[in-house]
N, C-alpha and C positions, 0 to 999 in steps of 0.2 A: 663493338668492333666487329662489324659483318666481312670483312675485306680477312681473308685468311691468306693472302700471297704474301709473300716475303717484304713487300715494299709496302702493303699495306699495315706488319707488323712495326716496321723499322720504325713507318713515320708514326705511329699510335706510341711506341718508347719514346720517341723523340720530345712528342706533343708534352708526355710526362715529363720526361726531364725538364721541359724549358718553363712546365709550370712550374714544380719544385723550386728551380732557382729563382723562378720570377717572385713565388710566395717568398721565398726566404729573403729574396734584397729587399721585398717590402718589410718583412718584419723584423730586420734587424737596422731598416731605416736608409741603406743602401739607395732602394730606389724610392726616386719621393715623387707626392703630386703636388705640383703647386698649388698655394691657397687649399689647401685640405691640410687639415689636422695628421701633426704623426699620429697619432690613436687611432685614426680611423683607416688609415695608411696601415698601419700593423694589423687592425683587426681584417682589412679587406686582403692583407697576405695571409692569415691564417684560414680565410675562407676561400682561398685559392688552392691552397697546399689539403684541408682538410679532403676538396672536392676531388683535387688530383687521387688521392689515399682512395676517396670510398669509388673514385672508378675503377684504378685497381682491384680492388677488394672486389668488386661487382663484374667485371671482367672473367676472373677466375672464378667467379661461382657462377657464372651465365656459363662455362663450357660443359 
């Protein structure tokens, strides 16, 4: 996150959030892909939600 204006924060919280939800409708099956496995469907939401976390996480130690 090089953009330190306000509108460059908003939309960097945002981007999180709508991963969050995005990982979590995949892995609670919510949202599906067609022709692809739920399994793989859940695991590619845990690998959305993990990535959301460790940008966070790397965000706050990049400052």
């Amino acid at each position: 996150m090089q953009d330190n204006s306000l509108v460059g924060i908003l939309t960097w919280i945002v981007g999180i959030l709508v991963s969050l939800a995005v990982g979590s409708g995949m892995i609670d099956g919510t949202l599906s892909i067609p022709m692809i496995h739920s399994t793989i469907t859940a695991v590619a939401g845990w690998v959305v939600v993990a990535g959301a976390i460790i940008s966070v996480i790397v965000s706050i130690f990049s400052k």
